[in-house]
Biopython code that builds the backbone (N, CA, C, O; Angstrom):
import numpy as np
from Bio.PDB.StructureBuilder import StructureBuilder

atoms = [
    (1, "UNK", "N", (56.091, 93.763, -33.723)),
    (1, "UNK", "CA", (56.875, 93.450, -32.560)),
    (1, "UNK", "C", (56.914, 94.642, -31.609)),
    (1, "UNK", "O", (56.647, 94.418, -30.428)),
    (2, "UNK", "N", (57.169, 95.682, -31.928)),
    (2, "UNK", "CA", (57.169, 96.857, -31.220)),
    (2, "UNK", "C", (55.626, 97.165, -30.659)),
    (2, "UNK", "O", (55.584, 97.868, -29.650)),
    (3, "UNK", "N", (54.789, 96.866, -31.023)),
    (3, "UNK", "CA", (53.288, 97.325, -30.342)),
    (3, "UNK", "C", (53.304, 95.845, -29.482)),
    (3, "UNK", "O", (52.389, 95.881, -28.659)),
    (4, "UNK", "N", (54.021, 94.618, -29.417)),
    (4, "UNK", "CA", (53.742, 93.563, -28.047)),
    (4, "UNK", "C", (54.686, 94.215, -27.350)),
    (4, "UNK", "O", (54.461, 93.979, -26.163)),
    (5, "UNK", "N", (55.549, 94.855, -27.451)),
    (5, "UNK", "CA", (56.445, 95.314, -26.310)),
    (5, "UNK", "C", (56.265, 96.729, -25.760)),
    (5, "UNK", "O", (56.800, 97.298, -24.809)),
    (6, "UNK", "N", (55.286, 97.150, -26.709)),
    (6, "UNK", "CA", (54.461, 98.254, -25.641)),
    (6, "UNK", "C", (53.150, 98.117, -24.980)),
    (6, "UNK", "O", (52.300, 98.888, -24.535)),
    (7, "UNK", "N", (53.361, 96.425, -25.121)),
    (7, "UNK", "CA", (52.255, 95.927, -23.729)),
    (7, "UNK", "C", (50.662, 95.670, -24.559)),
    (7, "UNK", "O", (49.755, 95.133, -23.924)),
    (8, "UNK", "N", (50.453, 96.100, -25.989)),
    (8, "UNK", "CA", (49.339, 96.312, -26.712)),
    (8, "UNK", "C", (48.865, 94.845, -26.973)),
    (8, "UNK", "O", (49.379, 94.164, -27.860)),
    (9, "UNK", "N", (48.049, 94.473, -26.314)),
    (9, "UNK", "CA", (47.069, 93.183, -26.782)),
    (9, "UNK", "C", (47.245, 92.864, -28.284)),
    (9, "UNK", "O", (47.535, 93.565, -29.253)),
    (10, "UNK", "N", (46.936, 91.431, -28.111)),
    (10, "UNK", "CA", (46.959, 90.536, -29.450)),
    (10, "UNK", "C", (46.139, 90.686, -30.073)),
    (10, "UNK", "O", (46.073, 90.861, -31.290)),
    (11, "UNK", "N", (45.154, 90.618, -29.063)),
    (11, "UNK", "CA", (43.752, 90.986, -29.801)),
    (11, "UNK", "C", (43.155, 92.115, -30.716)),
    (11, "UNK", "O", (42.284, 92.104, -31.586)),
    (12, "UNK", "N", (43.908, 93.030, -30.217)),
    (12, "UNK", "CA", (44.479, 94.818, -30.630)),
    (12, "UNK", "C", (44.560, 94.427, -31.620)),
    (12, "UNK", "O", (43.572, 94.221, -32.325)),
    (13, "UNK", "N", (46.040, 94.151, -32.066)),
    (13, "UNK", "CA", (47.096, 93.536, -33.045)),
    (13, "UNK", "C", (46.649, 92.878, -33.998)),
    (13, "UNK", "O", (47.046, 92.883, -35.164)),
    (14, "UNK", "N", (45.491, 92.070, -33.357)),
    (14, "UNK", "CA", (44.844, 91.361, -34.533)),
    (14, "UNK", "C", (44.434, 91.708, -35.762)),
    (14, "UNK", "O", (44.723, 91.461, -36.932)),
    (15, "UNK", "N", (43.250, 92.712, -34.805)),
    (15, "UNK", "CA", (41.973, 93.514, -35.433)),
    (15, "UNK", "C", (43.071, 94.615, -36.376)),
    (15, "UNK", "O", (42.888, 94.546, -37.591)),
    (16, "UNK", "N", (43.801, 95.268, -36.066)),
    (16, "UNK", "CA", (44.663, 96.128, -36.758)),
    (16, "UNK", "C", (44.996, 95.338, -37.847)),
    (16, "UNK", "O", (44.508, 95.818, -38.870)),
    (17, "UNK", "N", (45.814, 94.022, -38.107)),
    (17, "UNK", "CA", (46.563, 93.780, -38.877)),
    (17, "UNK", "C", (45.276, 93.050, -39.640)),
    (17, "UNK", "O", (45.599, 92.320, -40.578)),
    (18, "UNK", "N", (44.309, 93.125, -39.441)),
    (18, "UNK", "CA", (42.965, 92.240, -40.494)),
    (18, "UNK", "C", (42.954, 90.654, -40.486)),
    (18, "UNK", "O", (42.542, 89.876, -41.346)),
    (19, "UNK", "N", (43.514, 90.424, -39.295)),
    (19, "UNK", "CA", (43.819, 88.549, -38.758)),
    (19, "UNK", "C", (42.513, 88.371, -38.561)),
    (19, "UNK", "O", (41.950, 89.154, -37.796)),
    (20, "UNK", "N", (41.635, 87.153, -39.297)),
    (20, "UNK", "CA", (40.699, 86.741, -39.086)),
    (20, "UNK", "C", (40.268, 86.359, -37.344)),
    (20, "UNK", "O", (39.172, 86.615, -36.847)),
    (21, "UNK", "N", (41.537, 85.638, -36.555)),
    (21, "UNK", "CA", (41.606, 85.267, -35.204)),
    (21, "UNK", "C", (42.795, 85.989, -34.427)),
    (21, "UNK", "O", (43.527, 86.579, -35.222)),
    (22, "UNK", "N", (43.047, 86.065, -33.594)),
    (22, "UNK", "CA", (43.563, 86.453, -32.553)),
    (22, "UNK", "C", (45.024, 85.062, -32.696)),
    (22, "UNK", "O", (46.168, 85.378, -32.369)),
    (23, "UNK", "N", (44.766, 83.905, -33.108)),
    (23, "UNK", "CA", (45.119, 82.756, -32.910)),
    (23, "UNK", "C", (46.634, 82.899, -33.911)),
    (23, "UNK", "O", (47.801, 82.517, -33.823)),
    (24, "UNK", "N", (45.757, 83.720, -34.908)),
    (24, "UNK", "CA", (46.936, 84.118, -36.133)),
    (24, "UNK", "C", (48.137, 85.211, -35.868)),
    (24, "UNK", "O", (49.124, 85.556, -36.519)),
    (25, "UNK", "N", (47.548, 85.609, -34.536)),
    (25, "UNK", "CA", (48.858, 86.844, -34.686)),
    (25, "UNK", "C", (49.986, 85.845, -33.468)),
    (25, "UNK", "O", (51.187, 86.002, -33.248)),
    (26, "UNK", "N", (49.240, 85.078, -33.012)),
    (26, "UNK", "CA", (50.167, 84.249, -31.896)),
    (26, "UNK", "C", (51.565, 83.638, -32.627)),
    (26, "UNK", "O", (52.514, 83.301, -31.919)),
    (27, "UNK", "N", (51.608, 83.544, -33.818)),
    (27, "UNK", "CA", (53.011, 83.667, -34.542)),
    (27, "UNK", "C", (53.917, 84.404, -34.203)),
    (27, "UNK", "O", (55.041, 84.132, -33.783)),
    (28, "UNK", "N", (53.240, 85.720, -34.454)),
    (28, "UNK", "CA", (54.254, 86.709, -33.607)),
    (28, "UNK", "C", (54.652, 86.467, -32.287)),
    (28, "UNK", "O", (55.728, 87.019, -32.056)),
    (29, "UNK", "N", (54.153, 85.796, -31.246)),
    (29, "UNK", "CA", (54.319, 85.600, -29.672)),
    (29, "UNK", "C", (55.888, 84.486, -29.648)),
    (29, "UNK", "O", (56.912, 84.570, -28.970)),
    (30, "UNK", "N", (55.494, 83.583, -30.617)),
    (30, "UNK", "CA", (56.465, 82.795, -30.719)),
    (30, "UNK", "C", (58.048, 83.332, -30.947)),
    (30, "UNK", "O", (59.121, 82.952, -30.479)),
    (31, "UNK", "N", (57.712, 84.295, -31.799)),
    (31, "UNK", "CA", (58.997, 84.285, -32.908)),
    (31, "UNK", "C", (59.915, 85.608, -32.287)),
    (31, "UNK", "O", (60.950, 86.010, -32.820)),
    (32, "UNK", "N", (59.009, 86.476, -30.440)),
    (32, "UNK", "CA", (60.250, 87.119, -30.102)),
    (32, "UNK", "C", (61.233, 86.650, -29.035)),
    (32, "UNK", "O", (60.924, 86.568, -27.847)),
    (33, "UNK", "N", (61.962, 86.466, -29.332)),
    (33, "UNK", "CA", (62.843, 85.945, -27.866)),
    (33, "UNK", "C", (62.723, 86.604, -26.720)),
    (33, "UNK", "O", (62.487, 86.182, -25.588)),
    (34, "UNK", "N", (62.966, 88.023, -27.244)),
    (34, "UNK", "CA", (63.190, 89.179, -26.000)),
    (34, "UNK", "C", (61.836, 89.540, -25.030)),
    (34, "UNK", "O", (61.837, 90.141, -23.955)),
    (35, "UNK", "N", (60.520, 88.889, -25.879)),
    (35, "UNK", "CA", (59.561, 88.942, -24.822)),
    (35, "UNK", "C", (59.406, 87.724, -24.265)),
    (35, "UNK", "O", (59.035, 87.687, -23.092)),
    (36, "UNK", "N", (59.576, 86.882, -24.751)),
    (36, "UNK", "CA", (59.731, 85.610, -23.870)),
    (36, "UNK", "C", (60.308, 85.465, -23.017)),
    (36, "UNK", "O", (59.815, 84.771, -22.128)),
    (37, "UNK", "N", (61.875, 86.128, -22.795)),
    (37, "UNK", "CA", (62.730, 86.565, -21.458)),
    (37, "UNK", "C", (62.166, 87.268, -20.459)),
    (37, "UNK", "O", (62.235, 86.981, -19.264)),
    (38, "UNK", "N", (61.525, 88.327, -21.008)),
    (38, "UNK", "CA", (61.204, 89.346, -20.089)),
    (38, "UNK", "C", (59.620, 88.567, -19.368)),
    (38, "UNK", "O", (59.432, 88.921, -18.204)),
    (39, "UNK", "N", (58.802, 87.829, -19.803)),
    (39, "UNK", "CA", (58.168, 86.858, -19.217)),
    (39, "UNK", "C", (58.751, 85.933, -18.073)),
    (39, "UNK", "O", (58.261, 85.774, -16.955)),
    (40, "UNK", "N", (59.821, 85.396, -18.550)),
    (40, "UNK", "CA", (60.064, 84.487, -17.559)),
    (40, "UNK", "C", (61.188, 84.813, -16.338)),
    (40, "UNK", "O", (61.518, 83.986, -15.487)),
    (41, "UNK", "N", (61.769, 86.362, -16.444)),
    (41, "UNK", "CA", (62.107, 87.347, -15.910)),
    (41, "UNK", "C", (61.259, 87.965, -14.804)),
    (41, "UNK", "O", (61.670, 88.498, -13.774)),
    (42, "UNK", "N", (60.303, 87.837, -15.109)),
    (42, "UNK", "CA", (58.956, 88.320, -13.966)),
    (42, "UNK", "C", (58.398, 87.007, -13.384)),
    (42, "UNK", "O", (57.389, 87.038, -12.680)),
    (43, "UNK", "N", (59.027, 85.867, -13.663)),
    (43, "UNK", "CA", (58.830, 84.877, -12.506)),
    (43, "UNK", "C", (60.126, 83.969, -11.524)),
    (43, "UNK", "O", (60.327, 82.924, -10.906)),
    (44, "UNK", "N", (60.764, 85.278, -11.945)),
    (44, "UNK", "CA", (61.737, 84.882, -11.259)),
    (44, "UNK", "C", (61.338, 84.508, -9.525)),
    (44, "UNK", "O", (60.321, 85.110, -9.181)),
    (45, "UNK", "N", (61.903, 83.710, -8.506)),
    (45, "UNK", "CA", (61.512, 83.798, -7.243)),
    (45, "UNK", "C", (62.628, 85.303, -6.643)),
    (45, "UNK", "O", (63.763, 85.637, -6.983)),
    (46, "UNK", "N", (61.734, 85.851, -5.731)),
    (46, "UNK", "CA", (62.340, 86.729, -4.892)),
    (46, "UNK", "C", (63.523, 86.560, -4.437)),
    (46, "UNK", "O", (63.982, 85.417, -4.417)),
    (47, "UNK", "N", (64.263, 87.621, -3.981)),
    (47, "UNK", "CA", (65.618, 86.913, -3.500)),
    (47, "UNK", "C", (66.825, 86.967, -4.644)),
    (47, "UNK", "O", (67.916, 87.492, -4.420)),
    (48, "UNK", "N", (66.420, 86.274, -6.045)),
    (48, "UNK", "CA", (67.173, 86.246, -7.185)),
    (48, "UNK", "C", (67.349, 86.761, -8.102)),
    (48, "UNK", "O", (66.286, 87.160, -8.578)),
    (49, "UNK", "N", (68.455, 87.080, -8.862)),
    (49, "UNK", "CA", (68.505, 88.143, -10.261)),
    (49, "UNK", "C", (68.087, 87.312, -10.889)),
    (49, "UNK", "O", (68.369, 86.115, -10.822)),
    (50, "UNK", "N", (67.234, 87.922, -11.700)),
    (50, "UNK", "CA", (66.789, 87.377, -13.518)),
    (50, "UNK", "C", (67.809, 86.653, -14.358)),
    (50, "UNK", "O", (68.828, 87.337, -14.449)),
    (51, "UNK", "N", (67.839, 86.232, -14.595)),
    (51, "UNK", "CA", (68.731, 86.008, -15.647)),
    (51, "UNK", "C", (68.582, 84.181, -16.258)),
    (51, "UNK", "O", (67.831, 83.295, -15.849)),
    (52, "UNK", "N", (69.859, 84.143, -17.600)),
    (52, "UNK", "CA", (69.681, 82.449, -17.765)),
    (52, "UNK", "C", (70.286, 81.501, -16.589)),
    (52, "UNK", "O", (71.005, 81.905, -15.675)),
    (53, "UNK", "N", (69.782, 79.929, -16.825)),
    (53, "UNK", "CA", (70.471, 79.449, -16.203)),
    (53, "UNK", "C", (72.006, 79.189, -16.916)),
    (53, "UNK", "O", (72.240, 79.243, -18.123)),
    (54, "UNK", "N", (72.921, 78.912, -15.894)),
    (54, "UNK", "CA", (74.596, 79.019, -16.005)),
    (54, "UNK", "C", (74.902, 77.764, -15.711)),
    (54, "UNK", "O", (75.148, 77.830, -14.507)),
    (55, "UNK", "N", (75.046, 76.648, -16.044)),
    (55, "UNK", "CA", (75.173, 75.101, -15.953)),
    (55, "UNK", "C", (76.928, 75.106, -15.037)),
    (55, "UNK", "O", (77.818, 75.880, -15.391)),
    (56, "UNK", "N", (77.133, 73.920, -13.671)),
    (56, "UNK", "CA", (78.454, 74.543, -13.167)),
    (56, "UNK", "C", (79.175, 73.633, -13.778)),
    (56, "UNK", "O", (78.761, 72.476, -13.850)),
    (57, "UNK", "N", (80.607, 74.083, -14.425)),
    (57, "UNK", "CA", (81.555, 73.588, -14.811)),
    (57, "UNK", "C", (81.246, 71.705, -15.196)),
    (57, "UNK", "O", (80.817, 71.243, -16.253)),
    (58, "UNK", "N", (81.557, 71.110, -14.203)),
    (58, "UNK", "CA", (81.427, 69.936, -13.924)),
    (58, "UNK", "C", (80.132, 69.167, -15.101)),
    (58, "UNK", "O", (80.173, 67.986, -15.448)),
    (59, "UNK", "N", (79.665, 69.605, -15.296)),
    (59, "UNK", "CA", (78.545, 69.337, -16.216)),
    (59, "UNK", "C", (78.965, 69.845, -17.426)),
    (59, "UNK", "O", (79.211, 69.006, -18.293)),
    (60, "UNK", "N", (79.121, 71.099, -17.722)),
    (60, "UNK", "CA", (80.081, 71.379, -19.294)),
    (60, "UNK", "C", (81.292, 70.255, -19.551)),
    (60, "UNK", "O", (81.435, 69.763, -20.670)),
    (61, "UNK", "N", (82.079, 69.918, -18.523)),
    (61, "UNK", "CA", (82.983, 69.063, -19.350)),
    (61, "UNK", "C", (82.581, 68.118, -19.743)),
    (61, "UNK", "O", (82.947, 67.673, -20.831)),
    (62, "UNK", "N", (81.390, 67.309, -18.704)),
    (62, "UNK", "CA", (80.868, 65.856, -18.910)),
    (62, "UNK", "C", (80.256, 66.096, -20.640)),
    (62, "UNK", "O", (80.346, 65.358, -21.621)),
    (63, "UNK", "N", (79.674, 67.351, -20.475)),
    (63, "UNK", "CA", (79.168, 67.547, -21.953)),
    (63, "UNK", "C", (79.808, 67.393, -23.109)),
    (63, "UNK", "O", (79.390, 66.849, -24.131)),
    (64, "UNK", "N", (80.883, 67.914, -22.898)),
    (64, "UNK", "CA", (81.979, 68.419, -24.157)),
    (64, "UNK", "C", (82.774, 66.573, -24.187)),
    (64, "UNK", "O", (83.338, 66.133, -25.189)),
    (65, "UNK", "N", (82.622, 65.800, -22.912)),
    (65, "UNK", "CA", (83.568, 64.408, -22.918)),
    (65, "UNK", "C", (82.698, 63.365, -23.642)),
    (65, "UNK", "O", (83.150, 62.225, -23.749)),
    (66, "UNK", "N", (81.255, 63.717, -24.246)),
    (66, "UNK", "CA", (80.357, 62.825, -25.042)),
    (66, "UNK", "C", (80.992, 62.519, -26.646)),
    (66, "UNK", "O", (80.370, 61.802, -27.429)),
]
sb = StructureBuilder()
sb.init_structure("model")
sb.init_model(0)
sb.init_chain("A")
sb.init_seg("    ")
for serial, (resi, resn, name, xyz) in enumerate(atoms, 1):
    if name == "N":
        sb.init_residue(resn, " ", resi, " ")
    sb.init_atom(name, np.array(xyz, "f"), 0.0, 1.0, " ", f" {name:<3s}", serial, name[0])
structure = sb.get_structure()
């Protein structure tokens, strides 16, 4: 986990860890949250902070009234 978050290819990662494919270390891609944020953090549109979406009120209660 620490060598995808210093930006080090899968492919890298692979060959290091003796993964027959590249395909096999993609387990790891799945299983961090914190790079998956920081992915979809860099597509944020301009203009806006990063962050999750915050659902407004009105919709939490309808939720919680199921």
């Amino acid at each position: 986990m620490r060598l995808l978050h210093a930006g080090v290819d899968t492919t890298v990662i692979a060959l290091w860890l003796g993964h027959e494919t590249a395909t096999t270390t993609n387990v790891y891609l799945h299983a961090d949250v914190a790079l998956k944020q920081k992915a979809l953090d860099r597509t944020t549109p301009l203009g806006l902070a990063p962050g999750g979406y915050q659902p407004p009120d009105t919709l939490l209660a309808f939720l919680q009234n199921l």
